[in-house]
PAZAPA-4460 file (N, C-alpha, C; in steps of 0.05 Angstrom, whole numbers, plus 32768, in hexadecimal, padded with zeros to 4 digits):
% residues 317
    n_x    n_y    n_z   ca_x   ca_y   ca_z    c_x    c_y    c_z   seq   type   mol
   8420   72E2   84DF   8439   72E2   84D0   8442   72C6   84CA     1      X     A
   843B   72B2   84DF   8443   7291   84DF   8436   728C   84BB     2      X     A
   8420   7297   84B3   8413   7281   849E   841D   729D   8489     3      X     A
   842B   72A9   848D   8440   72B5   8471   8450   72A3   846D     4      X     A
   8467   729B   847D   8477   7285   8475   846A   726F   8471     5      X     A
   8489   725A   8462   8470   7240   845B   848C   7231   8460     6      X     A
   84A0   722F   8464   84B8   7220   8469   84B8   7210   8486     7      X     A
   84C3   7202   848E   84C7   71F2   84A3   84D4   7206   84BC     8      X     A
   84DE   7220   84B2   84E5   7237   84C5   84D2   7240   84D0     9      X     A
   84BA   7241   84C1   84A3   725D   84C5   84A0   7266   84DF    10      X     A
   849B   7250   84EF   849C   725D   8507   84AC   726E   8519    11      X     A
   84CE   7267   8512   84E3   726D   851D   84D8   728E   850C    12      X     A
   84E3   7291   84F1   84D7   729F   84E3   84C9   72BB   84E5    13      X     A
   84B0   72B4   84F2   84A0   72C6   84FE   84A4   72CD   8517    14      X     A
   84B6   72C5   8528   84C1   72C6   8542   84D3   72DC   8546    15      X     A
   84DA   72DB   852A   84F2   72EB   8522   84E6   7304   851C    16      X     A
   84DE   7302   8515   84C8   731C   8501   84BC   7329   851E    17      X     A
   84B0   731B   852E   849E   7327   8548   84B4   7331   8558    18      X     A
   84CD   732A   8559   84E5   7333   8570   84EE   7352   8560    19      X     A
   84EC   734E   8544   84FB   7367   8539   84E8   7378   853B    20      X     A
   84CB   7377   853E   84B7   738C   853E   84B7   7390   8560    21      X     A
   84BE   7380   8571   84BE   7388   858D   84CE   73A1   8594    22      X     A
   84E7   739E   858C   84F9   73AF   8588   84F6   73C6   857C    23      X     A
   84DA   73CF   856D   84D8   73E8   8566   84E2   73E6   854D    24      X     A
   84F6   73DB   853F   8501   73DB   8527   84E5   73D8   850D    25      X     A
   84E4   73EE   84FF   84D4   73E4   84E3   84E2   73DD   84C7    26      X     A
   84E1   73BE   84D7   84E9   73AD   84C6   84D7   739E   84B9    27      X     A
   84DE   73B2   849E   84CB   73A6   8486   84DF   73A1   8470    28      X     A
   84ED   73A8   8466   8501   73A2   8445   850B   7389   8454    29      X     A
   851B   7381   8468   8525   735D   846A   850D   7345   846A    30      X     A
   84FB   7352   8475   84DF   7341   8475   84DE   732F   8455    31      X     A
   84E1   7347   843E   84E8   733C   8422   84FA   731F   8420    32      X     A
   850B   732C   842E   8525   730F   8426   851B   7301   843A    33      X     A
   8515   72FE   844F   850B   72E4   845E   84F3   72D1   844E    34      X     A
   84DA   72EE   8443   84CC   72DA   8436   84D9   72CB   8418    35      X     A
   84E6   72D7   8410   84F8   72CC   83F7   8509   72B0   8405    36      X     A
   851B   72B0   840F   8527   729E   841A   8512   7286   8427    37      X     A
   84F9   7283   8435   84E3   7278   843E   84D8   7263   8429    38      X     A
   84D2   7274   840B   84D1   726F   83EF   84E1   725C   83E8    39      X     A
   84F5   7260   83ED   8505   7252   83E4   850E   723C   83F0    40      X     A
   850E   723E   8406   850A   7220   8418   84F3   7212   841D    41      X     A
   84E1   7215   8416   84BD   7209   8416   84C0   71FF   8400    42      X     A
   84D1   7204   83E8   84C7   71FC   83C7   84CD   71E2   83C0    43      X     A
   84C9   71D4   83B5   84C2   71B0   83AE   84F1   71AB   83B4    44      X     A
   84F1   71B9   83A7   8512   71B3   83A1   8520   71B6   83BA    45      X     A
   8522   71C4   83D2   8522   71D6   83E6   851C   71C1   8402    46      X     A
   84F9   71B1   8401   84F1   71BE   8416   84FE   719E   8424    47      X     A
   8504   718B   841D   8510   7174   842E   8531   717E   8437    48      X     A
   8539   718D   842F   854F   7193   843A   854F   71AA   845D    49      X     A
   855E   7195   8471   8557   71AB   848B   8577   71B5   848D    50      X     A
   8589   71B3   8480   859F   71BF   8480   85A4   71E0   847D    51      X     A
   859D   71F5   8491   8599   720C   848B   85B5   7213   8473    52      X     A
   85C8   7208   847E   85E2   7220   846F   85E4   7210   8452    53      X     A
   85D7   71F9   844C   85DA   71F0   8433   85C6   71FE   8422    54      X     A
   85AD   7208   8436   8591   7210   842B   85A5   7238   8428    55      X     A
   85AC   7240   8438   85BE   7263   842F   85C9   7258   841B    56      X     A
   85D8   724D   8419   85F1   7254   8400   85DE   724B   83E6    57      X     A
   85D0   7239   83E2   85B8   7230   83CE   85A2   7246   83C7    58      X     A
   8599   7252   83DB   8589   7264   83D4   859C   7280   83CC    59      X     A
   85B0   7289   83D9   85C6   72A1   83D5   85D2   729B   83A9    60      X     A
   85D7   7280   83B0   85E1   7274   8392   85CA   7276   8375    61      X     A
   85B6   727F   837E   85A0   7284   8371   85A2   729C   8358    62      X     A
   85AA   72AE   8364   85AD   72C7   8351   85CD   72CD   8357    63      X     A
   85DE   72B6   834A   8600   72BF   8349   8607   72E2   8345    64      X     A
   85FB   72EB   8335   85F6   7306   8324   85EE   7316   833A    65      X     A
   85E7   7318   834E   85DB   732D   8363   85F5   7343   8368    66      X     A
   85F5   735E   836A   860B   7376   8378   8607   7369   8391    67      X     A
   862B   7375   8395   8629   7361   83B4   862C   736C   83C0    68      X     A
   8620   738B   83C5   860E   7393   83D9   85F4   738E   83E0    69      X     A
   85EA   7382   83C9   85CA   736C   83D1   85D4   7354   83D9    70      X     A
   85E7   734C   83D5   85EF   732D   83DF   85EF   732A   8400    71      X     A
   85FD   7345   8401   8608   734D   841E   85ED   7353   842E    72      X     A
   85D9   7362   8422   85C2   736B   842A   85B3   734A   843D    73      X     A
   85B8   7339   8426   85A9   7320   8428   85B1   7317   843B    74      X     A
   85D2   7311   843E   85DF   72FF   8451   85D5   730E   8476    75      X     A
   85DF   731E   8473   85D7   7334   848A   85BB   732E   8495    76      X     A
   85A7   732C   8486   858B   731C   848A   8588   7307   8494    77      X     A
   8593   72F2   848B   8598   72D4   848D   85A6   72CF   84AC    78      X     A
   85C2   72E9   84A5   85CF   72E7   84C1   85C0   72E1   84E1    79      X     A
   85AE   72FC   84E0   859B   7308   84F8   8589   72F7   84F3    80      X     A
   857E   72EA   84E2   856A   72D4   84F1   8577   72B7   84FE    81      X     A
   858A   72A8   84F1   859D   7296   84F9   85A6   72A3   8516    82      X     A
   85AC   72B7   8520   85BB   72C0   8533   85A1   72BE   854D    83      X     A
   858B   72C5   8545   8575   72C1   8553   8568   72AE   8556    84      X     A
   856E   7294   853B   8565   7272   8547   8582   726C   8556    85      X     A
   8596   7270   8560   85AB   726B   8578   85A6   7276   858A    86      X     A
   8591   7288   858E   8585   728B   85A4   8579   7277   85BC    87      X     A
   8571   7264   85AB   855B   7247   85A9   856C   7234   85A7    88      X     A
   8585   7236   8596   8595   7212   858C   85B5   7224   8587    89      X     A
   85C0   721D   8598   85E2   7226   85A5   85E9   7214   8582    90      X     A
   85EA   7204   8576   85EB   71FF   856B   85E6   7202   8550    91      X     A
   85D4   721B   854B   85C8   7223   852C   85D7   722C   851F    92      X     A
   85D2   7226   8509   85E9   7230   84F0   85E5   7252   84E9    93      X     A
   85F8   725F   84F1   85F9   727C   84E2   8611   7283   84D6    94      X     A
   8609   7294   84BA   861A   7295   84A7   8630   72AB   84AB    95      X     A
   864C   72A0   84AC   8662   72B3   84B3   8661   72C5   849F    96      X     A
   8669   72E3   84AF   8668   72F4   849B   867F   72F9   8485    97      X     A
   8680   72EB   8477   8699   72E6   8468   8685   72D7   8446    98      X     A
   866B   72D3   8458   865F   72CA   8442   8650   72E0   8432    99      X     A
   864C   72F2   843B   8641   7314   8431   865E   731B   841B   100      X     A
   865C   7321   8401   8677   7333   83EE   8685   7341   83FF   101      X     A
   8698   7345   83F8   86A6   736A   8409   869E   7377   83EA   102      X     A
   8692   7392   83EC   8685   739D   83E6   869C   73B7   83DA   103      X     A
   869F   73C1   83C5   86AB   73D6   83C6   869E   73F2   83A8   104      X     A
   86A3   7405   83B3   868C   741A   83A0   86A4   743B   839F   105      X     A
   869E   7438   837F   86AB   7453   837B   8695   7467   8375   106      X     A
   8682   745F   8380   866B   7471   8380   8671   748D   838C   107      X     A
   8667   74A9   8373   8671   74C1   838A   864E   74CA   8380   108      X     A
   8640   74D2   8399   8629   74E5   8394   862B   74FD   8381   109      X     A
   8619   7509   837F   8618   7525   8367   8615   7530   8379   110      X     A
   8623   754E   8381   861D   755F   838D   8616   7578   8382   111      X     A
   85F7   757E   8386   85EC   759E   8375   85FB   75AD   8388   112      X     A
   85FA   75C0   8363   8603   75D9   8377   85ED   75F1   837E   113      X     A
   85EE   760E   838F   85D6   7616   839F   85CD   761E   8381   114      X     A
   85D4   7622   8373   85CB   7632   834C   85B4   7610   8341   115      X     A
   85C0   75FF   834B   85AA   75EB   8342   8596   75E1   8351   116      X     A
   85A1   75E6   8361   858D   75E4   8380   856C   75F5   8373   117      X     A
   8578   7608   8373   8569   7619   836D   8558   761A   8350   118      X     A
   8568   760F   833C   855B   7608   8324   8543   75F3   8331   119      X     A
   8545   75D8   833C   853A   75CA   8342   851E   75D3   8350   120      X     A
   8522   75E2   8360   850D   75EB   8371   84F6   75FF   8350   121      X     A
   8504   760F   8349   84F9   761F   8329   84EB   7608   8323   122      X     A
   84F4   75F3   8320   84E9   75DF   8306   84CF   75D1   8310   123      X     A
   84C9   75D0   8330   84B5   75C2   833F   84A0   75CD   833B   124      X     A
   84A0   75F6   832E   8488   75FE   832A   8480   75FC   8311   125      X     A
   8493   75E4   8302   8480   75D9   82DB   8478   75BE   82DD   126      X     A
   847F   75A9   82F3   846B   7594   82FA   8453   7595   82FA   127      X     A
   844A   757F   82DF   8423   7581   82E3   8417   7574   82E8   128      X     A
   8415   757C   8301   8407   757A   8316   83F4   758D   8326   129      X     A
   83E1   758C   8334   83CF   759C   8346   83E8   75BE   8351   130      X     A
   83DC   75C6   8349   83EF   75E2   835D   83F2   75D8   8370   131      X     A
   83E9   75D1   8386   83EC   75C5   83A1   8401   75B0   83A1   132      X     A
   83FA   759D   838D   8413   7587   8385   8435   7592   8385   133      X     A
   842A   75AA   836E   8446   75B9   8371   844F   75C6   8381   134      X     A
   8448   75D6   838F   8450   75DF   83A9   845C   75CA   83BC   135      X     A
   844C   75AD   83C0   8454   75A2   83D3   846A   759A   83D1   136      X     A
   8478   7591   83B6   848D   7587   83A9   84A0   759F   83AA   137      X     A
   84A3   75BF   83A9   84B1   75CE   83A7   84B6   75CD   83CA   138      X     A
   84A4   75CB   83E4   84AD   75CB   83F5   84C0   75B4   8402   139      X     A
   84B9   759D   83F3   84C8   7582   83F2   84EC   7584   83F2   140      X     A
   84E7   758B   83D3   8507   7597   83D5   8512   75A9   83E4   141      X     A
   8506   75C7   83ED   8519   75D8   83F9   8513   75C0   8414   142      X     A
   8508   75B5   8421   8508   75AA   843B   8524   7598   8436   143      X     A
   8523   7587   8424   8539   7572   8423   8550   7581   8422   144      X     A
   855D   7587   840D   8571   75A2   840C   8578   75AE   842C   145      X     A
   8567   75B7   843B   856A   75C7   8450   8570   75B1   8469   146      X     A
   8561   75A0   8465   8569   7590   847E   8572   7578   847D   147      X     A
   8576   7568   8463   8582   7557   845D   8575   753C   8466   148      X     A
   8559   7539   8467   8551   751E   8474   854F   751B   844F   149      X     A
   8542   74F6   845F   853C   74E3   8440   8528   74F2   843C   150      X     A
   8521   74E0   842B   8506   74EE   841F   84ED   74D9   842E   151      X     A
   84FE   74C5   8435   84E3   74B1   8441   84E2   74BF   8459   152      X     A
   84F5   74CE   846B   84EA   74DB   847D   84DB   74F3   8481   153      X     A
   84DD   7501   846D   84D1   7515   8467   84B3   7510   8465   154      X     A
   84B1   74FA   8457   848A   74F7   844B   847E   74E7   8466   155      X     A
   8493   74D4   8476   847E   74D1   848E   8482   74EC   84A0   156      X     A
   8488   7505   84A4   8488   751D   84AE   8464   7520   84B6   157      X     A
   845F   7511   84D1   843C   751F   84D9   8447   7538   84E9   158      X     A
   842A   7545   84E7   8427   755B   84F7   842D   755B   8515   159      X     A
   842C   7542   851F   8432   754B   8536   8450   754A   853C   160      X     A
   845E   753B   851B   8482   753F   8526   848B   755D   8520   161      X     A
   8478   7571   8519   847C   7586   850D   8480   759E   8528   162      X     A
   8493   75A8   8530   848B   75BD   8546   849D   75D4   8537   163      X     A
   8484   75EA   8539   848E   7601   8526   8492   7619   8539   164      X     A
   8498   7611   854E   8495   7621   856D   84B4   7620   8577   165      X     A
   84BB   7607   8567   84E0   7607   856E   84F0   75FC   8559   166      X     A
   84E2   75F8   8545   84ED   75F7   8527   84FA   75DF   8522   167      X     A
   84E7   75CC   8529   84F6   75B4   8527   84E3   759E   8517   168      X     A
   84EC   7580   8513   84E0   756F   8507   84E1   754F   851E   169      X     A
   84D5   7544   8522   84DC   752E   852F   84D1   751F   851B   170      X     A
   84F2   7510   8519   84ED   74F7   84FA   84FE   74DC   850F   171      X     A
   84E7   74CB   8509   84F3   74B0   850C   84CB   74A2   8512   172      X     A
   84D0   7482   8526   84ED   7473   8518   84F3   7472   8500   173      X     A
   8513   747D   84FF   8521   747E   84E3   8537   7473   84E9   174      X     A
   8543   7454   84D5   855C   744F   84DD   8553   7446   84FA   175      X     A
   853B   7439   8507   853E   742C   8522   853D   744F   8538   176      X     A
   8544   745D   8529   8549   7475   854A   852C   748D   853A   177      X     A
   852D   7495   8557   851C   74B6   854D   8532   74CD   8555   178      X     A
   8531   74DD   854C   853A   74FC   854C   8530   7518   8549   179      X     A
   853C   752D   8552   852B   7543   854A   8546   7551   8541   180      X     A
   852F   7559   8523   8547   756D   8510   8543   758A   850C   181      X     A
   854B   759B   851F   8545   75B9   850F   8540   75C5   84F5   182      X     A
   853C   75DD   84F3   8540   75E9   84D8   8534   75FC   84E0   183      X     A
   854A   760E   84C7   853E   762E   84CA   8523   7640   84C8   184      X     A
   852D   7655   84D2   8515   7665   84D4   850A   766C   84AF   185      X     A
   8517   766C   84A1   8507   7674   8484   84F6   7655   847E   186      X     A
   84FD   763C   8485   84ED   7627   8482   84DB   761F   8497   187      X     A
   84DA   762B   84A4   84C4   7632   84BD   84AC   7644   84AF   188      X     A
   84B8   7653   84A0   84A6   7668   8490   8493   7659   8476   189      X     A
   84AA   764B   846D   849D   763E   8450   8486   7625   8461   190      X     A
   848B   761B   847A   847C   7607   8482   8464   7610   8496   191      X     A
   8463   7627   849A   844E   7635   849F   8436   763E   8487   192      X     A
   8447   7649   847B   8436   764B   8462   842C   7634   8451   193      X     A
   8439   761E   844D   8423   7601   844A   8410   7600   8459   194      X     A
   841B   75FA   8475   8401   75F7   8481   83EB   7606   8482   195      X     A
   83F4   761A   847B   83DC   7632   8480   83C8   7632   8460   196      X     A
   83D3   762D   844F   83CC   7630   8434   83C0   7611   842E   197      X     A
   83CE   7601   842A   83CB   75E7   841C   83C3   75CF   8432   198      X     A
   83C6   75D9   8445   83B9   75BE   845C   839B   75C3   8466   199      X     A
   8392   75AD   8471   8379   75B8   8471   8373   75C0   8498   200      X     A
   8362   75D9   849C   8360   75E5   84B3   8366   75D2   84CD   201      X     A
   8351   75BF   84C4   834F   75AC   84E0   8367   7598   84E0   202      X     A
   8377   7595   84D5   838F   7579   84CA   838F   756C   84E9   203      X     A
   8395   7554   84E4   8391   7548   84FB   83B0   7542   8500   204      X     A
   83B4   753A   851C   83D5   753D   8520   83E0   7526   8513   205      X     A
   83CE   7510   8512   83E0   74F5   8502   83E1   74F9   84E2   206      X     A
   83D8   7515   84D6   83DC   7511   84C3   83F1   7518   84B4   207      X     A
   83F9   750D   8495   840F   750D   8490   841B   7532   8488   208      X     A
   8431   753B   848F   842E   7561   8483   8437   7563   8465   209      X     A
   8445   754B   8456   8442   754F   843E   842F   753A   8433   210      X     A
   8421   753F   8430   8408   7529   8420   83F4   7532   8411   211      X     A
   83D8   7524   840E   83C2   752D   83FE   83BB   7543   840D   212      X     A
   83AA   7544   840A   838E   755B   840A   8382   754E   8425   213      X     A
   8386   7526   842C   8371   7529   8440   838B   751B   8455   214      X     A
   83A2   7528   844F   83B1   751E   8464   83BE   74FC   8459   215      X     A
   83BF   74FB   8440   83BF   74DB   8441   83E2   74DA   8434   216      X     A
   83F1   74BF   843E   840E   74CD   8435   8418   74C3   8419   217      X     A
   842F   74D4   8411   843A   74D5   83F6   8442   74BB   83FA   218      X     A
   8450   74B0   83E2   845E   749B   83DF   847D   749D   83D7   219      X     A
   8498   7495   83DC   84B1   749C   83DE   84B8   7493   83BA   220      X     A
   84A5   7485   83B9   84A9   7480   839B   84A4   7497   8381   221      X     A
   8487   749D   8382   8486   74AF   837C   8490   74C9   8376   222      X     A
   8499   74D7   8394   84A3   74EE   8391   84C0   74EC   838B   223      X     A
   84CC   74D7   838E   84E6   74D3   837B   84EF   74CD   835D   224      X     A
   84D0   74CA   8353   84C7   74C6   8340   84CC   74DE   8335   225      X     A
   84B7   74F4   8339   84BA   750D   8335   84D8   751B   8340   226      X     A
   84E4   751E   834C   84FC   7525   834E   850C   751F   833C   227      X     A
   850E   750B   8332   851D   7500   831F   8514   7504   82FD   228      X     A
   84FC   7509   82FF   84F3   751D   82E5   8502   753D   82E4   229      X     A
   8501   7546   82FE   850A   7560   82FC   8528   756B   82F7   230      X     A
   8530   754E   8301   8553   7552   82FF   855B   7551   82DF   231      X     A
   854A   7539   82CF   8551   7531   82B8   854D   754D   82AD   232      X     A
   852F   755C   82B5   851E   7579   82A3   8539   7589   82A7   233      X     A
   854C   758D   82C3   855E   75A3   82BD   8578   7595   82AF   234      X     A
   857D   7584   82A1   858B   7574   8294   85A8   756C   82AA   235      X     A
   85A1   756C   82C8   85BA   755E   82DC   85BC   753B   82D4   236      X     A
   859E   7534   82C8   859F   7517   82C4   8598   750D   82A9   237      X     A
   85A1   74F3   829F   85A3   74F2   8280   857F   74E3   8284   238      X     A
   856F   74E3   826C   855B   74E1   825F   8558   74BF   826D   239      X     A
   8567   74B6   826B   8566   749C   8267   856F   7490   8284   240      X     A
   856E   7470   828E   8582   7468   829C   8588   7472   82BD   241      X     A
   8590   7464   82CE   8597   7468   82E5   85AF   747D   82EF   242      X     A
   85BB   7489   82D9   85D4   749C   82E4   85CD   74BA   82E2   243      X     A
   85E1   74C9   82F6   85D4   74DF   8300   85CC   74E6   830F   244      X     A
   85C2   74FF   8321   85C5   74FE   833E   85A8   74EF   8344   245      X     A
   85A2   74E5   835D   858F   74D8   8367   857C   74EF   837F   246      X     A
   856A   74F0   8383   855A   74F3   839F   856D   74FA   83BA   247      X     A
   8573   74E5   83B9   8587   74DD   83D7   859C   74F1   83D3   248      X     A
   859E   74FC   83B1   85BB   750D   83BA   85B2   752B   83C9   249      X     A
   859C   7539   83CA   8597   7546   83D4   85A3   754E   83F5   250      X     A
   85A3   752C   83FF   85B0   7528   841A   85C7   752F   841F   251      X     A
   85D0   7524   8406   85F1   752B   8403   85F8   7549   83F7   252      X     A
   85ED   754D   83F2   85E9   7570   83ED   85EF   757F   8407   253      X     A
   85E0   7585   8408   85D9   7580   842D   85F1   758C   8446   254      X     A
   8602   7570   8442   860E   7567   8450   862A   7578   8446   255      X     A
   8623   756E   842D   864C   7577   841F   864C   759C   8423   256      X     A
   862C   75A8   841F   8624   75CB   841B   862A   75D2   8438   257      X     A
   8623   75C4   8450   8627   75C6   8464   8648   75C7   8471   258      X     A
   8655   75B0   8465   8672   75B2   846E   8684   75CA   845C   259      X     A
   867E   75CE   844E   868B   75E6   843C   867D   75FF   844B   260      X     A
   8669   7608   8459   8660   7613   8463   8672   761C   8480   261      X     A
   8674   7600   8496   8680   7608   84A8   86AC   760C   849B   262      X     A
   86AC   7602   8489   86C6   7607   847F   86C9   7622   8479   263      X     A
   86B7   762B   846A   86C0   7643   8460   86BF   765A   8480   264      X     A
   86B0   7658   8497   86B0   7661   84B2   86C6   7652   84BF   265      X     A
   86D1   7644   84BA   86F7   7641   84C6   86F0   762F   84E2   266      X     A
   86D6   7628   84D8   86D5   7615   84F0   86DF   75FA   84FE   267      X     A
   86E1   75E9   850A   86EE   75DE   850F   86E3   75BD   8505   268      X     A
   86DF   75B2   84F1   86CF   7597   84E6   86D0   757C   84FB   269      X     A
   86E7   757C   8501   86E4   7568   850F   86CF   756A   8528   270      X     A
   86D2   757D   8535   86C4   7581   8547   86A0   758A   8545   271      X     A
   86A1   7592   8524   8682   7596   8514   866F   7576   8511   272      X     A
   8684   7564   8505   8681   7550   84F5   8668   753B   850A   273      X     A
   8667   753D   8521   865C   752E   8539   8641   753A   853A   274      X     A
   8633   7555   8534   8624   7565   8532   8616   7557   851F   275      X     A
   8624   755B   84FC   861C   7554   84E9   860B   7538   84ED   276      X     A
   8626   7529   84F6   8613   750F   84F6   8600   7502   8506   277      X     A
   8601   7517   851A   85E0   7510   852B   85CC   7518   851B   278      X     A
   85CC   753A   8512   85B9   7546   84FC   85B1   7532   84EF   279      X     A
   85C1   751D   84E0   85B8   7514   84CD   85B0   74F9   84CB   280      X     A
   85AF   74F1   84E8   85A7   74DA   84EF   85AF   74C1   84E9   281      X     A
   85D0   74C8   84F0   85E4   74AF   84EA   85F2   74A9   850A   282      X     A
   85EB   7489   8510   85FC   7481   852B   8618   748C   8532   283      X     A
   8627   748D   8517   863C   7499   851D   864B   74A3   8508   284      X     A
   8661   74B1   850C   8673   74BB   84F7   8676   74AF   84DB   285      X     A
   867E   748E   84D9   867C   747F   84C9   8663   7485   84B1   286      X     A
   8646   7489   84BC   8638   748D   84B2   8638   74A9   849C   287      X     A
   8643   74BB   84AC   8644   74DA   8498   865D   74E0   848C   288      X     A
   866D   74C8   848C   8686   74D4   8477   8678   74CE   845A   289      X     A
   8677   74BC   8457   8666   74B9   8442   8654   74D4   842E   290      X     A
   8649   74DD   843F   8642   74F8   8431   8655   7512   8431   291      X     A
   866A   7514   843F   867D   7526   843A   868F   751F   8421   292      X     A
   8695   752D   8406   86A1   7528   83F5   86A8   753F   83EC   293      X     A
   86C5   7540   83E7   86DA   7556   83DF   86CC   7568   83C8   294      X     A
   86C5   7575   83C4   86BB   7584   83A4   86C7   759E   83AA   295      X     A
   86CF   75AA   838B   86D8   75BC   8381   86D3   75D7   8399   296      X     A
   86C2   75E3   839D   86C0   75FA   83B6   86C9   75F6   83CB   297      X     A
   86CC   75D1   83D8   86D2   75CE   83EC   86F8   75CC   83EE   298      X     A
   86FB   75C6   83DB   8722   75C9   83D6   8729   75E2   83CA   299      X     A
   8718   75EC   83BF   8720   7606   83BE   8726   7619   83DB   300      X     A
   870D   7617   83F1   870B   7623   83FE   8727   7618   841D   301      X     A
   872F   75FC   8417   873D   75F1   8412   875A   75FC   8418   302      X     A
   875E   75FF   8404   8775   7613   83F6   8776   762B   83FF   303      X     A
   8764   763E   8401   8762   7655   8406   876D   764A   8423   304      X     A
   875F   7648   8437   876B   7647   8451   8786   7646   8457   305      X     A
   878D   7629   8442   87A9   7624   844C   87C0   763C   8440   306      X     A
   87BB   764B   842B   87CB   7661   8428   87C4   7674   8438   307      X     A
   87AF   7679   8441   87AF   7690   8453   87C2   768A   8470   308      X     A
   87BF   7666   8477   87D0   7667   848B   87EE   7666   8484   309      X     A
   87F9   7666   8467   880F   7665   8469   881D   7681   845F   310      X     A
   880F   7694   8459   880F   76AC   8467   8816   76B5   8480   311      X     A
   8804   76B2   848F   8808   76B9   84A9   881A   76A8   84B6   312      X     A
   8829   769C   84B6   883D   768B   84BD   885F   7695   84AD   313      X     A
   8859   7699   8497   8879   76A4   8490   8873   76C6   8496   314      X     A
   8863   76D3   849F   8860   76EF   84A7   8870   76F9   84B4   315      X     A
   8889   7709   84B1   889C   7715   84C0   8896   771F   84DC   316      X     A
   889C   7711   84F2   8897   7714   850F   889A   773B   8513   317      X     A
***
């Protein structure tokens, strides 16, 4: 990893890189901005300068134009390795976080409803592709839908995280942690029947359960690729352009079908909400508000409650 970099850091650099892989972390997307930043301090203009925080704000000042949730992305990078050469020099420069944007998003996910859910899944059997292709992609979605992982966790899914004996999935490392996610008995059914049909007899346990023919795995690109053809084919997404629901909203599907779920059973959310967000493989609460969002059935149902309790409250003793 030393003769990837080429900066006067490299070493520190790679030090850094070997401590984050000690830790189990697969850390691969910041590896990008280290080698970018590296680049940029090795380059003729760059490399006589040993002033780290003149060399951040110089290299950060590069693309003024960046969303400054990539800004933030960057700084956050920059941060944890600076924080790790003070490991070494009580003295090293690390960038206060004040130098990351504050970040703000009126972003609301698309939430299908179970009528498009279901269109979607219809539409996976006019993909042309191998019958087998299609199938695997129709089990893709009802899997995501039902249990709400990414999709990158889904396609590293080997056989041996598969136990169909207690109906579960063991996905990680994901997010740094592993977990095991249930699911029901009708998707116990649909994932029996792949295996039995479309996998091959002998499959070996490291191999991937949604993949080729010889076990080899999908790519997250790809099958978002295709997803996003199928949304445009049931017209949820315009022809053109980035707007419209995404992949990931499936998650949020999920999540929001689930809380309207225990709402409409009078259950108690606060006390649900801790459940949810282990399911879903968030450290904490913070993580799954985010996918809970008010929609029309959910304030409806909403409403209904609260008249029913105010019913029973002016009810003549």
């Amino acid at each position: 990893m030393t003769s990837v970099f080429k900066s006067r850091w490299r070493g520190e650099l790679a030090a850094f890189i070997r401590f984050k892989a000690a830790l189990g972390q697969p850390y691969v997307r910041p590896i990008h901005t280290l080698l970018s930043f590296d680049r940029f301090a090795a380059s003729p203009r760059s490399r006589n300068c040993s002033d780290m925080a003149t060399l951040v704000r110089q290299w950060l000042a590069q693309r003024p134009n960046r969303k400054p949730i990539t800004a933030g992305n960057y700084v956050g990078v920059l941060r944890q390795f600076c924080l790790f050469r003070r490991r070494y020099d009580p003295r090293a420069f690390v960038p206060d976080r004040w130098w990351a944007p504050k970040t703000t998003s009126d972003f609301l996910p698309y939430i299908f409803s179970t009528e498009q859910i279901r269109r979607i899944i219809a539409e996976t059997s006019r993909i042309r592709v191998s019958a087998r292709a299609r199938r695997c992609h129709r089990l893709l979605v009802v899997l995501l839908y039902c249990t709400g992982l990414r999709v990158g966790e889904a396609l590293r899914i080997r056989r041996h995280d598969l136990d169909l004996h207690r109906n579960c999935f063991r996905i990680g490392p994901s997010k740094g942690r592993i977990r095991w996610v249930p699911f029901h008995a009708d998707l116990a059914r649909e994932l029996r029947r792949w295996l039995k049909d479309d996998c091959p007899a002998n499959m070996p346990l490291d191999a991937f359960v949604f993949g080729g023919v010889d076990g080899s795995r999908l790519h997250v690109k790809n099958i978002s690729h295709v997803l996003r053809g199928i949304f445009r084919r049931c017209g949820f997404k315009p022809a053109g352009g980035r707007v419209g629901p995404r992949c990931h909203d499936l998650r949020h599907t999920m999540a929001v079908h689930r809380l309207q779920h225990w709402y409409r059973e009078g259950r108690n959310l606060n006390a649900m909400l801790p459940w949810l967000s282990a399911y879903l493989g968030h450290r904490n609460l913070l993580g799954t508000e985010r996918y809970l969002h008010a929609t029309p059935e959910l304030l409806a149902a909403a409403s209904q409650r609260l008249q029913d309790q105010l019913k029973i409250a002016s009810a003549p003793l």
